[in-house]
RODO-2510 file (C-alpha; in nm, 4 decimals, decimal comma):
residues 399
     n   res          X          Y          Z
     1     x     3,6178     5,3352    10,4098
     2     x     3,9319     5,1210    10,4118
     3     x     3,7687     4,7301    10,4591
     4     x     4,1032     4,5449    10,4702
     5     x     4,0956     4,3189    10,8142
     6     x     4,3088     4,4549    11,0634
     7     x     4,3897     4,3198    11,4351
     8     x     4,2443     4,4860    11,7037
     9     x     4,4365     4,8025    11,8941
    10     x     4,4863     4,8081    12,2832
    11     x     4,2143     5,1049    12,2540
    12     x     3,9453     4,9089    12,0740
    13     x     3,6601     4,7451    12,2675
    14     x     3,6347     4,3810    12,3000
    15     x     3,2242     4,3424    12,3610
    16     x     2,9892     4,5770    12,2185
    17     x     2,6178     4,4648    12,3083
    18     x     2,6182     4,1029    12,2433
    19     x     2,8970     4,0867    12,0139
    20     x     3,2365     4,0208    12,0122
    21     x     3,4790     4,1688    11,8614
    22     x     3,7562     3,9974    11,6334
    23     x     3,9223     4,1979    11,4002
    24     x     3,9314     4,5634    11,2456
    25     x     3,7434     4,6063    10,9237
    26     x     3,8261     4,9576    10,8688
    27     x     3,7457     5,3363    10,9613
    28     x     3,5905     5,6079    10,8171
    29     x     3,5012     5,9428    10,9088
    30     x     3,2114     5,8731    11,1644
    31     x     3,3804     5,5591    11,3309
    32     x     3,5335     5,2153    11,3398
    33     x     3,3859     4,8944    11,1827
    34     x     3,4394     4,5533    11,3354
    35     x     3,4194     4,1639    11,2575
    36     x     3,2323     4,0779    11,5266
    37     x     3,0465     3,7554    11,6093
    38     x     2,7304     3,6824    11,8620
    39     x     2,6759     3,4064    12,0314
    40     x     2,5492     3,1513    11,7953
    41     x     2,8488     3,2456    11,6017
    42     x     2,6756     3,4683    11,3023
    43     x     2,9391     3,7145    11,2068
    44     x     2,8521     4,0679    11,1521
    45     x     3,0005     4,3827    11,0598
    46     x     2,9975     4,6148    11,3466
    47     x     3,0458     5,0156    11,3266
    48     x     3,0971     5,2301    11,6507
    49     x     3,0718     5,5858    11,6253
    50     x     3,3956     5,7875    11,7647
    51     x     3,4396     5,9105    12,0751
    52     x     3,5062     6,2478    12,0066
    53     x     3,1399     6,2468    11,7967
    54     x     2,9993     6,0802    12,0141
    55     x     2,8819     6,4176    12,1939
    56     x     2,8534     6,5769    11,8756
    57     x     2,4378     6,5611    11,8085
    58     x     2,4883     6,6774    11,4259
    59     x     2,7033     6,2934    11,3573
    60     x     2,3801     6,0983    11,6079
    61     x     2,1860     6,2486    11,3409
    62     x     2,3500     6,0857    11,0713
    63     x     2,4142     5,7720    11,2453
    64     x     2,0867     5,7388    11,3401
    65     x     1,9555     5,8211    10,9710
    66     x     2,2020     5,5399    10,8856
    67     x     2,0632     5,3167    11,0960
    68     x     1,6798     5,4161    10,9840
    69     x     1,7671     5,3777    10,5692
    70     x     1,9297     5,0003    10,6820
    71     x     1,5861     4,9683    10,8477
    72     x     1,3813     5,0484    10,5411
    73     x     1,5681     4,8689    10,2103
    74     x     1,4601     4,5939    10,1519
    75     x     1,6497     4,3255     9,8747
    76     x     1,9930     4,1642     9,8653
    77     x     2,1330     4,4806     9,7749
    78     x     2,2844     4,6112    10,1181
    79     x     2,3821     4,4282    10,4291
    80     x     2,1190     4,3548    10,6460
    81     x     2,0716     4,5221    10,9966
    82     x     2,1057     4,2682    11,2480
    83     x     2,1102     4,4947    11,5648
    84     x     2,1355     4,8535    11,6872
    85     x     2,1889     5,1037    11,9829
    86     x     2,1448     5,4553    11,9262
    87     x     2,1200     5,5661    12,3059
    88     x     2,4396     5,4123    12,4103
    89     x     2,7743     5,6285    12,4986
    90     x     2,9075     5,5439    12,1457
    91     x     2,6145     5,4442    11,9392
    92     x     2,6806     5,1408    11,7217
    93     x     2,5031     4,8807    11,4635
    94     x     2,5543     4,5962    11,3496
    95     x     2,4759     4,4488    11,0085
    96     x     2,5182     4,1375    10,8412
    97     x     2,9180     4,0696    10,7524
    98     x     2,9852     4,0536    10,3824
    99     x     3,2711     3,8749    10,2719
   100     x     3,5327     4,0462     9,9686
   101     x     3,7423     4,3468     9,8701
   102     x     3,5461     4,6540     9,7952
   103     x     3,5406     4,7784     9,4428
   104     x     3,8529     5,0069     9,5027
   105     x     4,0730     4,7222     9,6229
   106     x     3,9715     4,4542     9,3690
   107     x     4,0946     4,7617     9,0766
   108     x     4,4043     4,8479     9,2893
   109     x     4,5086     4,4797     9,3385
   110     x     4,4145     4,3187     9,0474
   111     x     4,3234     4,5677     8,7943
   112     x     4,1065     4,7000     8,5872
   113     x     3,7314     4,5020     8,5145
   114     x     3,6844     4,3936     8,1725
   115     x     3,3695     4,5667     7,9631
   116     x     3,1472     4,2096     8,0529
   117     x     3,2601     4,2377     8,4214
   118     x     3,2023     4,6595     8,4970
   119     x     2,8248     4,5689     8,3082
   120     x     2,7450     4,3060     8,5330
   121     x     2,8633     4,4712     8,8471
   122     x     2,6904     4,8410     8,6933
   123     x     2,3358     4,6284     8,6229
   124     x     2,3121     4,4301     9,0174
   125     x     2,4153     4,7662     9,1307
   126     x     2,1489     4,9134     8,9458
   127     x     1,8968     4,7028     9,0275
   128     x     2,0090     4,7283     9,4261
   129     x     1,9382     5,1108     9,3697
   130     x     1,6082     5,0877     9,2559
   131     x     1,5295     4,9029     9,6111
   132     x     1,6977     5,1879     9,8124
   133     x     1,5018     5,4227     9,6191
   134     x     1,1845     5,2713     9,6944
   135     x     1,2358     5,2916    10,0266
   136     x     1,2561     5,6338     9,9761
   137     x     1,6548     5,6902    10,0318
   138     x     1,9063     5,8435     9,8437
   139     x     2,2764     5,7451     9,9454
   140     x     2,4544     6,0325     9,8202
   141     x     2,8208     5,8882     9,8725
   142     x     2,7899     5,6035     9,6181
   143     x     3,1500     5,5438     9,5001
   144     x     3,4341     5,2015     9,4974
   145     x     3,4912     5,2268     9,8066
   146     x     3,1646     5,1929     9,9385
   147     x     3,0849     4,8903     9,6893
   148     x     3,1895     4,5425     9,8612
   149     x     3,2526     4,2642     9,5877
   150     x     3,0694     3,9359     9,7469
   151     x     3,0510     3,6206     9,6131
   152     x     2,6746     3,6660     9,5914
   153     x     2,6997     4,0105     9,4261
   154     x     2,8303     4,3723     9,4818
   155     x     2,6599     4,5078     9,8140
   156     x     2,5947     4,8978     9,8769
   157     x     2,7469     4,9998    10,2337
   158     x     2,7833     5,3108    10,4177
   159     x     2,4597     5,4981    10,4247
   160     x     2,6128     5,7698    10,6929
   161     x     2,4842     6,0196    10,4995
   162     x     2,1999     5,8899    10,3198
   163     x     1,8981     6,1162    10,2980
   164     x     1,5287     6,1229    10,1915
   165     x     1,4641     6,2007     9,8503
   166     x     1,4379     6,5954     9,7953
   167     x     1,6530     6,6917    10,0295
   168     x     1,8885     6,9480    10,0620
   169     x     2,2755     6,8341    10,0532
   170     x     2,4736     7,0976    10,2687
   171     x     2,5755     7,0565    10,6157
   172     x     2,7464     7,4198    10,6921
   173     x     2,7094     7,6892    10,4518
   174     x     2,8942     7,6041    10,1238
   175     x     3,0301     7,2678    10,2548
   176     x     2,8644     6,9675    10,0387
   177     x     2,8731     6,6257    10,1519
   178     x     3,0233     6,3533     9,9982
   179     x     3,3452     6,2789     9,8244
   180     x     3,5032     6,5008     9,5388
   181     x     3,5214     6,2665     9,1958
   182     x     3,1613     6,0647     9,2573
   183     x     2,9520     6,3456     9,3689
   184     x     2,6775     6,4946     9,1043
   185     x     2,6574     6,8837     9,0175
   186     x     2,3406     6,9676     9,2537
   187     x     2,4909     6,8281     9,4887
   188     x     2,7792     7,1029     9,4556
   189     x     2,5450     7,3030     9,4339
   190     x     2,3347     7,2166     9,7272
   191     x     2,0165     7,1561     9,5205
   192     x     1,7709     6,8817     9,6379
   193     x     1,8891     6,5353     9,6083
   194     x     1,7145     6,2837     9,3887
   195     x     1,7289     5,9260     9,2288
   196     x     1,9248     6,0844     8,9697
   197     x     2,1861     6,2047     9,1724
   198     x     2,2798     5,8015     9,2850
   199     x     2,2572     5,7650     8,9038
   200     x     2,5454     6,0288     8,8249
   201     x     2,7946     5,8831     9,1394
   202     x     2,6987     5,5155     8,9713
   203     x     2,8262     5,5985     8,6472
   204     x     3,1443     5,8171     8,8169
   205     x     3,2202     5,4424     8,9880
   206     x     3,1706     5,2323     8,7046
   207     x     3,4093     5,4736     8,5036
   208     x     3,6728     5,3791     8,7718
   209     x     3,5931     5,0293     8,7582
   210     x     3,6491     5,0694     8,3920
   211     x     3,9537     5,2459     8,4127
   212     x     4,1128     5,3030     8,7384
   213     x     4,0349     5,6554     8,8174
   214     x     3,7645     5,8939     8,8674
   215     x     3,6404     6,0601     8,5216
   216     x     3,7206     6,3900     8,6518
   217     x     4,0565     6,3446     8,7831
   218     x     4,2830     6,3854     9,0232
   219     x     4,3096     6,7447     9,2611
   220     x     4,2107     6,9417     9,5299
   221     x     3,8397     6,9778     9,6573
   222     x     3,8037     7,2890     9,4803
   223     x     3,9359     7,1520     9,1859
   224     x     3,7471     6,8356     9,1882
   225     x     3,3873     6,9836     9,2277
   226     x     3,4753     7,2265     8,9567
   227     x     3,4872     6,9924     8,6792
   228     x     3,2286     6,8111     8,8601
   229     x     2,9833     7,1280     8,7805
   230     x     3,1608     7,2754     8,4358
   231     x     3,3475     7,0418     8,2579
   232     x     3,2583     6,7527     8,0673
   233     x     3,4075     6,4056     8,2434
   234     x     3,7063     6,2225     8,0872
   235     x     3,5743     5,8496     7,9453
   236     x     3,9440     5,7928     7,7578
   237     x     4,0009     5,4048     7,8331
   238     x     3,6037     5,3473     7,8956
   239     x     3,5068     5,0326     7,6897
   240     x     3,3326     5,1789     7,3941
   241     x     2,9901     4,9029     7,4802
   242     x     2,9779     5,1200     7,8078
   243     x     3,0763     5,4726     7,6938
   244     x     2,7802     5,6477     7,5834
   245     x     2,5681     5,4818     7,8588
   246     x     2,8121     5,6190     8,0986
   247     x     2,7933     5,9339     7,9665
   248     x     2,4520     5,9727     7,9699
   249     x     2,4555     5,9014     8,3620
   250     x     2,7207     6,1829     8,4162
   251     x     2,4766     6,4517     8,2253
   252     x     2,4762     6,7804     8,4569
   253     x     2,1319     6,8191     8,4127
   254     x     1,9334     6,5606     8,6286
   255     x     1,6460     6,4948     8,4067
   256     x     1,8975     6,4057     8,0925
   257     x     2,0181     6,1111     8,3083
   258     x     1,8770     5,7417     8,2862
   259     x     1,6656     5,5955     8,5424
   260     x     1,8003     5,2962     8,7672
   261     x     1,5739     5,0529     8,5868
   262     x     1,6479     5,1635     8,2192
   263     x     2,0095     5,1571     8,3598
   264     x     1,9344     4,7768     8,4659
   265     x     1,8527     4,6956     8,1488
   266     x     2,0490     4,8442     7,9280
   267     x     2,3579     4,6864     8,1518
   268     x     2,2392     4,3595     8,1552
   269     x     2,2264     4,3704     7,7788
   270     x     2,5724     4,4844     7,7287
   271     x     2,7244     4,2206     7,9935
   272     x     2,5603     3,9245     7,7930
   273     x     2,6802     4,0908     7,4886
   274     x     3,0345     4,1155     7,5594
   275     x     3,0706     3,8095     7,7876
   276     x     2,9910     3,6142     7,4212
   277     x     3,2210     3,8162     7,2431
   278     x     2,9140     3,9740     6,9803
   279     x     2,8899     4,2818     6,8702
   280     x     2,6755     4,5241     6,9435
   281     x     2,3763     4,5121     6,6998
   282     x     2,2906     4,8801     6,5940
   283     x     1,9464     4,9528     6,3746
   284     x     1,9869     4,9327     5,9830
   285     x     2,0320     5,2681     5,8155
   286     x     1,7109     5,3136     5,6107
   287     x     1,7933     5,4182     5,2571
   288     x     1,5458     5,4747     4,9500
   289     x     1,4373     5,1895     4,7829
   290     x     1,4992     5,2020     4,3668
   291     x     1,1598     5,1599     4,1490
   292     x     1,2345     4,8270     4,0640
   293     x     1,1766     4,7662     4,4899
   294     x     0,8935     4,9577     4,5032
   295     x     0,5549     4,7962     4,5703
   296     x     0,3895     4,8432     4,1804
   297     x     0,1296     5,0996     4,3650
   298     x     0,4007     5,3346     4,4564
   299     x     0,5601     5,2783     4,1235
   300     x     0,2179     5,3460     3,9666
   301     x     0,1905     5,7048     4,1829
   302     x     0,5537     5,8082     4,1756
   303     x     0,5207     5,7864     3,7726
   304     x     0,2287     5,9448     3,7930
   305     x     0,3306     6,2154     4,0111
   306     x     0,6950     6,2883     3,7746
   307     x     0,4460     6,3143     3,4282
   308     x     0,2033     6,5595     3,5867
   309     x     0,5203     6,7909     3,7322
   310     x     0,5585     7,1108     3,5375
   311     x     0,2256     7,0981     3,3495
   312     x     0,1121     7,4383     3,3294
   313     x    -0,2630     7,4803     3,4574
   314     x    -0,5772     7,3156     3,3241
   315     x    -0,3662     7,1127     3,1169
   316     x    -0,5528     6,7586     3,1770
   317     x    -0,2624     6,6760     3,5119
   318     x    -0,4602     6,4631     3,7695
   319     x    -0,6468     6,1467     3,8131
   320     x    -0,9207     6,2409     3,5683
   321     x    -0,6735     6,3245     3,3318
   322     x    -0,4837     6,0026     3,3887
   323     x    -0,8000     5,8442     3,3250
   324     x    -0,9079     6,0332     3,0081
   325     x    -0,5720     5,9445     2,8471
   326     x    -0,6383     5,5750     2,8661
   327     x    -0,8344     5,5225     2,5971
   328     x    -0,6199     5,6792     2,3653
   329     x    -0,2977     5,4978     2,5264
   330     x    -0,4913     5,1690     2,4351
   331     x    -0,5782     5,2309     2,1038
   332     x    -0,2009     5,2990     1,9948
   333     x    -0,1117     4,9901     2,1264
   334     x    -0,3885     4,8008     1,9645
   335     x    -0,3349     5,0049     1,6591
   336     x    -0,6913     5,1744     1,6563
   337     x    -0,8869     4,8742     1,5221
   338     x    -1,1133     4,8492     1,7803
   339     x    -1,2562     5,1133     2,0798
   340     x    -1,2510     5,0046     2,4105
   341     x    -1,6274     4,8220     2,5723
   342     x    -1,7538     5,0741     2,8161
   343     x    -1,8277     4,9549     3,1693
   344     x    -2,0428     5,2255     3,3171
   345     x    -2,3913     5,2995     3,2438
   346     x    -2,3207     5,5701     3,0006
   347     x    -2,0185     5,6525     2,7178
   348     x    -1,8442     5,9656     2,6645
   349     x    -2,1269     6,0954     2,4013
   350     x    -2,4254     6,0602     2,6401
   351     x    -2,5977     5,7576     2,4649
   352     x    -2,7053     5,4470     2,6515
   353     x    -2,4591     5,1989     2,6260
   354     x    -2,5221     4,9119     2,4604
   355     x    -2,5408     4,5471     2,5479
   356     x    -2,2316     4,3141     2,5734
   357     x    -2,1573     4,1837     2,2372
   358     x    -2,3329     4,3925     2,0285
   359     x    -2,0901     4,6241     1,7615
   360     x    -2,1627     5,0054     1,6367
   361     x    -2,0838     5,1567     1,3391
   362     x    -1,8619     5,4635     1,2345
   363     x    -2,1970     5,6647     1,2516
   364     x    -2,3131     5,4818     1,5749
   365     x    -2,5772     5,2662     1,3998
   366     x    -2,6117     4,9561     1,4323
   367     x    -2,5292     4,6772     1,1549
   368     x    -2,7674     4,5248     0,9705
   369     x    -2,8715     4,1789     1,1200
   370     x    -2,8641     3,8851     0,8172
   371     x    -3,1175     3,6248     0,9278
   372     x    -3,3914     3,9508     0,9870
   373     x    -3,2699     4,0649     0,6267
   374     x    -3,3479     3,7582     0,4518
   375     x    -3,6644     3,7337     0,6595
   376     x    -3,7906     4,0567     0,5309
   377     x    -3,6545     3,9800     0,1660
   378     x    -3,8802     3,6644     0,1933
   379     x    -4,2076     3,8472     0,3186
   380     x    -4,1539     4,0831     0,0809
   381     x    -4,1449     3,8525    -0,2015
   382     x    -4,4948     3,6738    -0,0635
   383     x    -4,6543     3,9686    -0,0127
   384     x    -4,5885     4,0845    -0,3373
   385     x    -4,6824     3,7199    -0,5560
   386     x    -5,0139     3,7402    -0,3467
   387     x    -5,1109     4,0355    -0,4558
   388     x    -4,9756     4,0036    -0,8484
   389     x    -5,2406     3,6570    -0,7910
   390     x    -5,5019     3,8987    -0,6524
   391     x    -5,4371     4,1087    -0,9120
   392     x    -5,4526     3,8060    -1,1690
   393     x    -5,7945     3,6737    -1,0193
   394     x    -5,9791     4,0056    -1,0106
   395     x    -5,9020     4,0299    -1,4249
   396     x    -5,9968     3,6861    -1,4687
   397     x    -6,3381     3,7667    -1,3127
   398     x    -6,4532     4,0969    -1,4996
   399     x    -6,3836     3,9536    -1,8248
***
């Protein structure tokens, strides 16, 4: 819908309800929208169904759906409902007026948003989405024109033909609704319309906020829903900070597309990013540490693990093995001149080990002790002069 203020025509009303009526905002295909003001002065944004659709109970339908998705969303993300009358000759409703160009102005006036600018408008956006989804609505005709620019933040208008979540998107028999360019494949197709369907149109607008045109480009209806189902969309000129994001949104399959939140996020992150000029900080590629990084552990086992490769069976490769060559690796560097001190409570030959300190033989027997030697040497010696005395004495006698 064309938003650019107009002056009223000889056929437009001047009062409608309480209001009245200033200016032309624009038209679409349901009806007219007016500036209007009531009578404390609060202006308002009023839109008055046509005459000819008046009659037309298929259009009340989805006016009056309009009027019941304004109802339910809550947030700062859509104009607020101010007042409504569905039973009147032309039904009409009135939300809260907000001021600036719509998203497809501000690109055809002043050109294209930078990569900071189409992330902050893509994350408020998002995060106005999650509210209408909440509330259980799916708007189904997201695209620039239907995005106003206010100082306070981009608003989502025109819910005409908003619909609950699930449902179908045909009208007539092979006619879908919505516009050619922003619409998502099931909608094409007339599948069931979800969260993810807003999330495909989103990333359709942002592309044209990015660079100026629709990612599937220009032609016919046919030609436009074609590529919309079958070919992949056209992101030449897309910031590459928003490109893959942006493609992920436009995946044809539904459940390959991000959800509004994750989209919030992921946004917000690149329009802080870029508004400081940094780059974008991707993960360090992991690569294989040399042995001289490795923790001395993994040293230890990789070592271990290269000696005992291509050791035919029962040839001593494993722990044990590992353990059993020890020994033998300590004596050559000690140069055999002593055995290592066993720890455990018995050696390799099965003999009780012996106490710490104490030093075997070739044979395994122990050395002789000095001090006991000289010990025995002496009671030897005594023993031996008392009984030579003895010996003495008993002669002495019998002679």
């Amino acid at each position: 819908m064309n938003m650019a203020m107009m002056r009223l025509r000889r056929e437009d009303p001047r009062v409608v309800g309480s209001f009245r009526l200033h200016r032309r905002l624009g038209a679409g295909g349901m009806g007219v929208v007016y500036l209007g003001s009531d009578r404390r002065g609060q202006r308002v944004a009023l839109k008055v169904i046509r005459p000819d659709l008046a009659e037309d109970q298929e259009f009340r339908s989805r006016f009056a759906r309009e009027v019941s998705a304004a109802r339910r969303i809550r947030g700062g993300c859509t104009a607020r409902l101010v007042a409504a009358d569905l039973e009147a000759d032309r039904p009409w409703f009135a939300t809260q007026y907000v001021p600036g160009p719509s998203l497809h102005d501000k690109v055809a006036g002043d050109g294209l948003l930078s990569a900071a600018e189409t992330a902050a408008v893509g994350a408020a956006l998002s995060e106005g989405l999650v509210a209408v989804h909440e509330a259980g609505v799916v708007h189904r005709d997201l695209k620039p024109s239907n995005i106003l620019l206010s100082p306070k933040g981009p608003r989502i208008i025109d819910f005409g033909i908003a619909w609950a979540t699930g449902a179908s998107t045909l009208t007539h028999v092979g006619t879908a609704v919505g516009s050619p360019g922003f619409l998502a494949p099931e909608q094409v197709r007339g599948a069931a319309v979800t969260p993810a369907t807003d999330v495909f149109s989103l990333g359709a607008t942002l592309a044209y906020a990015a660079t100026g045109d629709s990612p599937f480009g220009h032609g016919s209806s046919e030609v436009m829903l074609y590529r919309v189902v079958h070919e992949e969309p056209q992101l030449h000129g897309v910031p590459d900070a928003l490109a893959p994001l942006l493609r992920a949104c436009l995946a044809k399959d539904p459940d390959e597309r991000p959800s509004t939140l994750q989209l919030s996020m992921r946004l917000k992150e690149i329009a802080a990013r870029e508004a400081q000029g940094l780059p974008e900080m991707r993960p360090p590629v992991q690569r294989e540490r040399t042995e001289e990084e490795l923790p001395s552990g993994r040293r230890t086992a990789r070592y271990t693990e290269r000696t005992t490769q291509g050791r035919p069976p029962g040839s001593g490769a494993g722990p044990s093995a590992s353990r059993d060559r020890m020994p033998r690796q300590q004596a050559a560097r000690t140069g055999g001149s002593r055995p290592p001190r066993s720890r455990g409570g018995s050696n390799t030959g099965g003999r009780p080990a012996s106490r710490p300190g104490t030093r075997t033989t070739s044979t395994g027997r122990r050395p002789a002790n000095p001090r006991l030697l000289r010990q025995r040497i002496f009671v030897f010696v005594v023993v031996t002069l008392v009984v030579a005395l003895g010996i003495t004495v008993a002669q002495g006698l019998r002679s």
